[in-house]
C-alpha positions as CSV (number, residue, x, y, z in Angstrom):
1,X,65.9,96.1,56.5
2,X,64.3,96.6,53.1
3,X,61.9,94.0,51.7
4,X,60.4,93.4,48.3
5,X,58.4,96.1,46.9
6,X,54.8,96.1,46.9
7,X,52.8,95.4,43.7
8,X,53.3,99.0,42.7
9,X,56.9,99.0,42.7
10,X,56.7,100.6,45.8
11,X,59.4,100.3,49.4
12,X,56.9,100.3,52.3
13,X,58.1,101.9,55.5
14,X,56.9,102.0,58.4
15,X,57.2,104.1,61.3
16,X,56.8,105.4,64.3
17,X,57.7,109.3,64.9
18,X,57.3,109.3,68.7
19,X,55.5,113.0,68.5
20,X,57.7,114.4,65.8
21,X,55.3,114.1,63.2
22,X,55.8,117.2,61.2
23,X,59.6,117.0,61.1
24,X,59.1,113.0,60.0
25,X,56.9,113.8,57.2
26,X,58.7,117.1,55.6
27,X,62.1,114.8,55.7
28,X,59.4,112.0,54.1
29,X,58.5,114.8,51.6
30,X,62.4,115.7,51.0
31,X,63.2,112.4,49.5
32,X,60.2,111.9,47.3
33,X,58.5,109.7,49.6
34,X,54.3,109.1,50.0
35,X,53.4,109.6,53.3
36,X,50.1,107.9,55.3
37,X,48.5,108.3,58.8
38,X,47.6,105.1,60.6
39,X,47.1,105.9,64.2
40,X,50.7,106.2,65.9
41,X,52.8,104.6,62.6
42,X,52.9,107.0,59.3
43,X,53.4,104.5,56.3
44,X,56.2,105.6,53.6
45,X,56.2,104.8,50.2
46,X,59.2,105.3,48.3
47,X,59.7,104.4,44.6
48,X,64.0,103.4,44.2
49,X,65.7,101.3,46.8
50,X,69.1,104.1,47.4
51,X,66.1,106.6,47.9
52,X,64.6,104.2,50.4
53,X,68.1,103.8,52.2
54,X,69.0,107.7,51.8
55,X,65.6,108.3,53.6
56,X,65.6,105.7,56.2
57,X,69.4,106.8,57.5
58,X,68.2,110.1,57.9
59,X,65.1,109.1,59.9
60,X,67.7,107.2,62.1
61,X,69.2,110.4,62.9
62,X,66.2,111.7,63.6
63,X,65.5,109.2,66.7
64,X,62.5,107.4,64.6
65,X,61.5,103.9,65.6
66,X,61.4,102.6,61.6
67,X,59.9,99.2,61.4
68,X,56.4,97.6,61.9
């Protein structure tokens, strides 16, 4: 699920919060993660690929559609 990082070293993730934007961004937030608005998808940037994993299990458990 995870690609290559972008030039900044960064794991790009998007997704889409289906309304639960607040919730998906403070859990973002928890995990050290950048978050961006782009219409209905919020982008994450996370710095470490186990912080990456750690965060997207828990937006799984959250019900959010991760992916582009």
């Amino acid at each position: 699920m995870l690609r290559k990082t972008d030039p900044k070293g960064y794991y790009v993730i998007p997704v889409r919060p289906r309304g639960n934007y607040e919730q998906v961004e403070e859990t973002a937030r928890l995990h050290g993660a950048q978050v961006e608005k782009a219409g209905d998808v919020m982008i994450l940037r996370v710095k470490g690929r186990s912080r990456a994993k750690r965060l997207i299990a828990a937006l799984t458990k959250l019900g959010v559609e991760i992916g582009p």
